[in-house]
C-alpha positions as CSV (number, residue, x, y, z in Angstrom):
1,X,65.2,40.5,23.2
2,X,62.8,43.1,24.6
3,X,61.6,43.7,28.2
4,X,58.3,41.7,27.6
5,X,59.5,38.2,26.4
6,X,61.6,37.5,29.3
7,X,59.6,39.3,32.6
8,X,57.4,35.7,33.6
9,X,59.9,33.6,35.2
10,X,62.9,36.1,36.5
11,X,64.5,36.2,40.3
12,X,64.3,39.2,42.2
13,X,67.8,40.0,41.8
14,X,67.5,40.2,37.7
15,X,64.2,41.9,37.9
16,X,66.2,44.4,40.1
17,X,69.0,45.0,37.5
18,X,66.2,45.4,35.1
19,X,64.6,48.2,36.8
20,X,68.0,49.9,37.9
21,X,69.1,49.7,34.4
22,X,66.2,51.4,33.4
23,X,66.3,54.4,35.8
24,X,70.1,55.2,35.0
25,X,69.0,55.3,31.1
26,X,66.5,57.9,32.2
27,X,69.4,59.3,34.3
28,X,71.9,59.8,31.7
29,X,68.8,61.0,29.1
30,X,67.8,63.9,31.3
31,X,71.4,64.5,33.1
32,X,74.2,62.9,30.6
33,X,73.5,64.6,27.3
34,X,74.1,68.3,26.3
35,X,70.8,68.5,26.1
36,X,67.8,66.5,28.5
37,X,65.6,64.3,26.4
38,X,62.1,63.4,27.4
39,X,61.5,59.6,25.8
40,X,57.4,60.4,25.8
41,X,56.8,56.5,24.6
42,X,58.5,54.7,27.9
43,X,56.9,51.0,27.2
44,X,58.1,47.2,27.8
45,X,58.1,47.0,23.9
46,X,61.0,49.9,23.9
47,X,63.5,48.2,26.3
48,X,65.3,45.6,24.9
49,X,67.7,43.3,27.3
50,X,71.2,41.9,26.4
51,X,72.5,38.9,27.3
52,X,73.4,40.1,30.7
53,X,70.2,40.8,31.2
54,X,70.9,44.9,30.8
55,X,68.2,47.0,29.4
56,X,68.7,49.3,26.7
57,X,65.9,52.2,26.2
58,X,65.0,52.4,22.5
59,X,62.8,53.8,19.9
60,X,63.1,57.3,19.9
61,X,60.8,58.5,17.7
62,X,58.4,60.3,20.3
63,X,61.3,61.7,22.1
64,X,62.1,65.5,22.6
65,X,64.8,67.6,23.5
66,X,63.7,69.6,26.8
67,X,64.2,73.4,25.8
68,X,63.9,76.5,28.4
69,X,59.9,75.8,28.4
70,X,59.2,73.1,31.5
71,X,56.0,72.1,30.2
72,X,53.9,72.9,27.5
73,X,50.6,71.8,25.6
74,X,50.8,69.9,22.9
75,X,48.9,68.9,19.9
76,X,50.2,65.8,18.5
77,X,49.6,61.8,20.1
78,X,52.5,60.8,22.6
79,X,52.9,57.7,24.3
80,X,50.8,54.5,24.4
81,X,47.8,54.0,26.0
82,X,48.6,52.5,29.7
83,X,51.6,54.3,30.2
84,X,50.2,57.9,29.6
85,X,50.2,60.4,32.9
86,X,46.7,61.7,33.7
87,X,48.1,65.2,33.1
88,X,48.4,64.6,29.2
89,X,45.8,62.2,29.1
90,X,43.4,65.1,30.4
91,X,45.1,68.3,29.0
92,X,47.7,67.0,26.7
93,X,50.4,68.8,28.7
94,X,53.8,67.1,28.4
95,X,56.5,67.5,31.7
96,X,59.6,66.2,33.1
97,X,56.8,63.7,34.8
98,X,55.9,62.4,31.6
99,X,58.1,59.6,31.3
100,X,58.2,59.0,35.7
101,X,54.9,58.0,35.1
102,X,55.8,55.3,32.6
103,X,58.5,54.2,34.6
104,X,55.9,53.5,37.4
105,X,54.1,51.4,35.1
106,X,57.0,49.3,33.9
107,X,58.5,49.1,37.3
108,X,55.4,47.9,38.7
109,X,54.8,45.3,35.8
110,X,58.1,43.5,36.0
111,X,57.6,43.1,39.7
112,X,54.2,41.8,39.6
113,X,53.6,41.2,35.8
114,X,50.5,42.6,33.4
115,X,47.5,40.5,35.5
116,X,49.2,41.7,39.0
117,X,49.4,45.4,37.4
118,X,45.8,45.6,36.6
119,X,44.7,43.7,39.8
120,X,46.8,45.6,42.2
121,X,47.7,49.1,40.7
122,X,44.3,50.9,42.5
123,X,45.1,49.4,45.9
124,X,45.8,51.9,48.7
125,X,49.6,52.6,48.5
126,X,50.4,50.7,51.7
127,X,48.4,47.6,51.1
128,X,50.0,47.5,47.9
129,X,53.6,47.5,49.4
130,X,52.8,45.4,51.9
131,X,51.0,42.4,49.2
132,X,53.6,42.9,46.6
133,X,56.4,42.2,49.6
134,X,54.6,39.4,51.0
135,X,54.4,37.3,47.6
136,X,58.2,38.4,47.4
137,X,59.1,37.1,50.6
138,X,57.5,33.9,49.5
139,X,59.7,33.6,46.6
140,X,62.6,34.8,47.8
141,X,62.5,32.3,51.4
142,X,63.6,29.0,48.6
143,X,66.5,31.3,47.2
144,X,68.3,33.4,49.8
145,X,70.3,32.5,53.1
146,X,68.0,33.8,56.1
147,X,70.2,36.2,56.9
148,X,69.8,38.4,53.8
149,X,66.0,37.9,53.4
150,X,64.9,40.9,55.3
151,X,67.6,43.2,53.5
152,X,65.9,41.4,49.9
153,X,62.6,42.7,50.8
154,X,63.4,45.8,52.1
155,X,65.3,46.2,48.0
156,X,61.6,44.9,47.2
157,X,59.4,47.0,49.2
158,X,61.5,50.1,48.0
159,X,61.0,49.4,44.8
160,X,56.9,48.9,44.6
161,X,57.1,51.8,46.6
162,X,59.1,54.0,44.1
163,X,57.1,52.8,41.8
164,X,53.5,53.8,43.5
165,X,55.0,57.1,43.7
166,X,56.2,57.3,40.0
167,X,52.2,57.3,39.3
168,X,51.0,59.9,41.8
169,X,48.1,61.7,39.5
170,X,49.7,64.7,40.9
171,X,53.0,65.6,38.2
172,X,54.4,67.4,41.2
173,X,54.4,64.6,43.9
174,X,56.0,62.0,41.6
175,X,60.0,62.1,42.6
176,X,62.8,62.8,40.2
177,X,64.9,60.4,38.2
178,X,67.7,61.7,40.4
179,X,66.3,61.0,43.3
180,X,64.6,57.5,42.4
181,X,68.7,56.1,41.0
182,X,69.5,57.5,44.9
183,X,66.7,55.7,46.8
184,X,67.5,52.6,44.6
185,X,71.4,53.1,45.4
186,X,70.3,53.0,49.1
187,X,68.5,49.9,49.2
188,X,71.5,48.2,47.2
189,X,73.9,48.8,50.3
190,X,72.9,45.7,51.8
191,X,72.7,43.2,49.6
192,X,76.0,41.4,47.6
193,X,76.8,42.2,44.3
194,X,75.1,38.7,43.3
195,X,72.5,36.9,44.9
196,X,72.9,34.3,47.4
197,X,72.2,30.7,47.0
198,X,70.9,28.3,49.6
């Protein structure tokens, strides 16, 4: 099944394994191959989940080797509209930030779906970390014991703000894959392995 059919009525704690899965498939393109690939056409449509709810990054028709040249200007129609950096949109120059960009956007839509995405995405950072962890809390109040709410949306607030940062305009603010699998690994220590039920 892919990304999209399944992102409306998910807990947090699947929406999490979603978006973890995601960023180690980045991982391993950029750091577990001989050589990095850049996907270029990171989109809901291109992840598909398996039973256990793991994604798996697909269609790789777009995607690139990365070669001694960092970035470079290109000619040819990457990406979907959406999920394109401002950089390429703007001078068609492709980076290592290419796909961080799309990963803001998909992280950002399966915490908050399509409708949240275009109603919240232009928000000052902080006001957008702080509504996207108040409708959480919500949520999350009916499903976890009190003792592990405030560690659930810390994992929560870390994640919208990863995500905010995955789309800074500027290629050179937005972290790293490395370091976003870290800050996720971090806000994991907390929280069981499975989620708690009342």
């Amino acid at each position: 099944m892919f990304l999209t059919d399944e992102n409306q009525g998910l807990e947090w704690h699947v929406r999490y394994k979603i978006i973890k899965g995601i960023c180690l498939g980045i991982k391993h393109l950029r750091e577990g191959l001989k050589k990095p690939v850049w996907h270029l056409d990171l989109k809901p449509e291109n992840i598909l989940l398996d039973r256990e709810m793991m994604p798996k990054i697909a269609d790789f028709g777009l995607s690139r080797l990365i070669g001694d040249e960092r970035k470079r200007k290109s000619m040819n129609n990457f990406g979907t509209c959406g999920y394109l950096p401002p950089e390429y949109v703007s001078l068609q120059l492709l980076s290592e930030a290419f796909d961080i960009f799309s990963l803001g956007v998909i992280i950002t839509k399966i915490m908050i779906g399509n409708d949240g995405y275009n109603k919240f995405v232009d928000l000052p950072h902080r006001k957008l970390i702080n509504q996207v962890r108040n409708n959480w809390k919500k949520r999350l109040q009916d499903t976890v014991r009190p003792g592990s709410l405030d560690a659930y949306c810390l994992q929560v607030k870390t994640c919208i703000d990863l995500a905010k940062r995955c789309l800074n305009k500027d290629r050179h603010q937005r972290p790293d894959i490395k370091k976003i699998v870290s800050t996720l690994d971090e806000a994991e220590i907390m929280i069981p392995l499975q989620m708690e039920q009342v």
